[in-house]
C-alpha positions in Angstrom: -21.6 10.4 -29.1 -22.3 6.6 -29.3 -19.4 5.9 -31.1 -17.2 8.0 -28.2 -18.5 5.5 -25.5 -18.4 2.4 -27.4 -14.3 4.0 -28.4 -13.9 4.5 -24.5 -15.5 1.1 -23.9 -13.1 -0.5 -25.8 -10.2 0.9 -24.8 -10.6 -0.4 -21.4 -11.4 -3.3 -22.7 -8.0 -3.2 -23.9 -6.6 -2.1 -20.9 -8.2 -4.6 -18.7 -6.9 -7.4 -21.3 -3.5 -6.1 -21.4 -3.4 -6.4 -17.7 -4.6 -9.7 -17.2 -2.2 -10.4 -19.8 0.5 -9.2 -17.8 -0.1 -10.5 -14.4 -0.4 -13.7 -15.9 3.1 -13.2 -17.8 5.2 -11.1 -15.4 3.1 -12.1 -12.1 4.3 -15.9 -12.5 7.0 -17.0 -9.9 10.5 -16.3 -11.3 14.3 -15.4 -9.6 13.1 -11.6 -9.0 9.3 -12.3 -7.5 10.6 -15.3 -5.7 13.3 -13.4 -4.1 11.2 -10.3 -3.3 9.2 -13.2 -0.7 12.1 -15.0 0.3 13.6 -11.8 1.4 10.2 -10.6 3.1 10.3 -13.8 5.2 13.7 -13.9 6.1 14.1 -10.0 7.3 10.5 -9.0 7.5 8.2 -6.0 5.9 10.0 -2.9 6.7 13.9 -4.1 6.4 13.2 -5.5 2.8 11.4 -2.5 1.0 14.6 -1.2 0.2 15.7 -4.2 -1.5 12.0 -4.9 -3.3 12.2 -0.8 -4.4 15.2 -2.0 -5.8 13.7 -4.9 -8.3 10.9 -2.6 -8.8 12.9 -0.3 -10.3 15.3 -2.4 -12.0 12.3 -4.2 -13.8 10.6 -0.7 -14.8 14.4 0.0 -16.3 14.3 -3.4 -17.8 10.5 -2.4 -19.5 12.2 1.1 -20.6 14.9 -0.7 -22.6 12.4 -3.3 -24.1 10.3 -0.5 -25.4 13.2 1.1 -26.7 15.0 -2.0 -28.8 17.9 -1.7 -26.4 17.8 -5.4 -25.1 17.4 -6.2 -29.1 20.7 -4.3 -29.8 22.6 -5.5 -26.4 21.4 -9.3 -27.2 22.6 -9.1 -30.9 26.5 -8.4 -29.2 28.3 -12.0 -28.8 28.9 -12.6 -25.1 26.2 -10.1 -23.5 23.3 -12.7 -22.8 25.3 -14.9 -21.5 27.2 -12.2 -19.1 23.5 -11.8 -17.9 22.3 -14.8 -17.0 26.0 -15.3 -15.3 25.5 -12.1 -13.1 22.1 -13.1 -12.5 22.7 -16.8 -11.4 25.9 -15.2 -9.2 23.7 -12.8 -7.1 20.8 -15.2 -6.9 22.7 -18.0 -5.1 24.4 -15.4 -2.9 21.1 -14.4 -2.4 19.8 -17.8 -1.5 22.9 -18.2 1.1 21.9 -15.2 2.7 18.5 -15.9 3.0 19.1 -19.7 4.1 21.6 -18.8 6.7 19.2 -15.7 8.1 18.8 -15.9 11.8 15.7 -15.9 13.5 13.7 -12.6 13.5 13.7 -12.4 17.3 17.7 -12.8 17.5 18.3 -10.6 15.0 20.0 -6.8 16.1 19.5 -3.4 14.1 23.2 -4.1 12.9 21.9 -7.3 11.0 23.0 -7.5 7.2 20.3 -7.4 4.7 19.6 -7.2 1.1 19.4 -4.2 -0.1 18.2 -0.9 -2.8 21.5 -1.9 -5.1 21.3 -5.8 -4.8 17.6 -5.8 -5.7 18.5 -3.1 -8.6 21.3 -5.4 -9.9 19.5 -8.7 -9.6 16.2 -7.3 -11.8 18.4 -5.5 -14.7 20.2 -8.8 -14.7 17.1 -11.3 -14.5 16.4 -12.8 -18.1 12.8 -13.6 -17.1 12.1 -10.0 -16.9 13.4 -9.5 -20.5 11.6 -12.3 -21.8 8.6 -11.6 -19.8 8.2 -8.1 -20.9 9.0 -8.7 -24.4 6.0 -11.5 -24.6 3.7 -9.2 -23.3 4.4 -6.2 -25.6 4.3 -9.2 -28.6 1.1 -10.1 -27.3 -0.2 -6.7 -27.3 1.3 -5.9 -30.7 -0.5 -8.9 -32.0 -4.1 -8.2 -31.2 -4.4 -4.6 -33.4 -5.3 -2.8 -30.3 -5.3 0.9 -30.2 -3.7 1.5 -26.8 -0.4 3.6 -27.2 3.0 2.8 -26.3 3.0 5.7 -23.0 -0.3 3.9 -22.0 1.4 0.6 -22.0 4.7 1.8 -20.0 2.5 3.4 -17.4 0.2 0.1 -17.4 3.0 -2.3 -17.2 5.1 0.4 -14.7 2.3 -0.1 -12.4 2.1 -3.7 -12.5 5.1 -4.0 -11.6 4.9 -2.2 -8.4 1.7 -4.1 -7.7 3.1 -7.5 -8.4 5.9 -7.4 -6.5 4.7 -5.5 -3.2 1.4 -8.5 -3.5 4.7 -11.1 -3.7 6.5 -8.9 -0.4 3.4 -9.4 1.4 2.9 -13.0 0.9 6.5 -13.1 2.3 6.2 -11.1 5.4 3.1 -12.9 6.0 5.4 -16.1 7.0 7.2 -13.4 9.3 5.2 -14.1 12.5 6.3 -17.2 12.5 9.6 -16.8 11.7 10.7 -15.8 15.2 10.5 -19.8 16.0 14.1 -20.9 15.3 13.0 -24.5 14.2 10.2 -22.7 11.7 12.7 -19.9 10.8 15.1 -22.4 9.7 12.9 -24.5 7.7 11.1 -22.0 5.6 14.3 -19.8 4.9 15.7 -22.9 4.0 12.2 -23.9 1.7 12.4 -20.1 0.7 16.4 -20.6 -0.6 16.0 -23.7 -2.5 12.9 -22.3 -4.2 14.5 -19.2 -5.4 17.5 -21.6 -7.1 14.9 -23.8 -8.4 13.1 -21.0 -10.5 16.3 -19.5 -11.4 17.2 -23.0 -13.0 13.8 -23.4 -14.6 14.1 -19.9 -16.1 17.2 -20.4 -17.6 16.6 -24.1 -19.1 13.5 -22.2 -20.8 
């Protein structure tokens, strides 16, 4: 019996480590985070959840082909990791233009244009962070002899994902009140934009 609760005691141990170990890893400001608030500013809470289910999504596919060895296999083929990082960098500074050159929320109509489910899709499938990010993490956990299982990671890491990036759509939308001031609106899409490039440089240089 003692040795059931010090086994269960242990294992959320684990569990609790593994996700400080991932908030820490995957939480960190990158292209798809970054963009998730830049886009939550800019267009507000409800307009952008398409576009964050999107990179939520896209990252859990990203976590899926890490646990499989597909990224391993794709990345051993001359000319993919590049493509990736080229796709990536394309549809971040698009991203950046539209988010830059977004109106004010009080002049914008229902027929505005905004980022959306397929964008945020493409842009997390195609974010090197996210492969890099996930892979340290399941490197980390490999490393420590722990006995959680692969499922109980996926379905760990699965929800972290969610959480991190809705926590990162909030922070956005939280800048929304103010972005009905055209001066304000201006300066923090602006802030927003250059920010998103500026992380997508730093993740690539790394």
């Amino acid at each position: 019996m003692a040795g059931g609760v010090l086994g269960a005691a242990q294992s959320w141990q684990q569990v609790l480590a593994f996700i400080v170990t991932a908030t820490v890893v995957m939480g960190s400001p990158g292209p798809a985070t970054i963009s998730v608030t830049a886009v939550g500013a800019a267009f507000g809470l409800r307009p952008s959840l398409g576009y964050t289910s999107g990179v939520v999504l896209g990252t859990i596919a990203v976590l899926l082909a890490v646990a499989a060895g597909i990224f391993g296999m794709l990345t051993s083929v001359p000319g993919v990791a590049p493509a990736l990082a080229i796709l990536s960098a394309a549809y971040i500074l698009y991203l950046a233009f539209r988010i830059a050159t977004a109106p004010p929320l009080a002049e914008r109509g229902s027929t505005a244009t905004k980022p959306d489910f397929l964008g945020g899709f493409m842009l997390a499938v195609a974010n090197p962070k996210a492969y890099v990010a996930i892979a340290a993490v399941f490197a980390s956990a490999a490393s420590q002899a722990d006995t959680l299982g692969v499922s109980t990671r996926l379905l760990v890491l699965a929800a972290m994902i969610a959480a991190i990036h809705v926590a990162w759509l909030l922070a956005g939308t939280a800048f929304a009140r103010v972005l009905r001031l055209p001066l304000a609106s201006r300066i923090i899409n602006l802030v927003f934009a250059a920010i998103l490039v500026l992380t997508t440089l730093l993740a690539a240089l790394r």
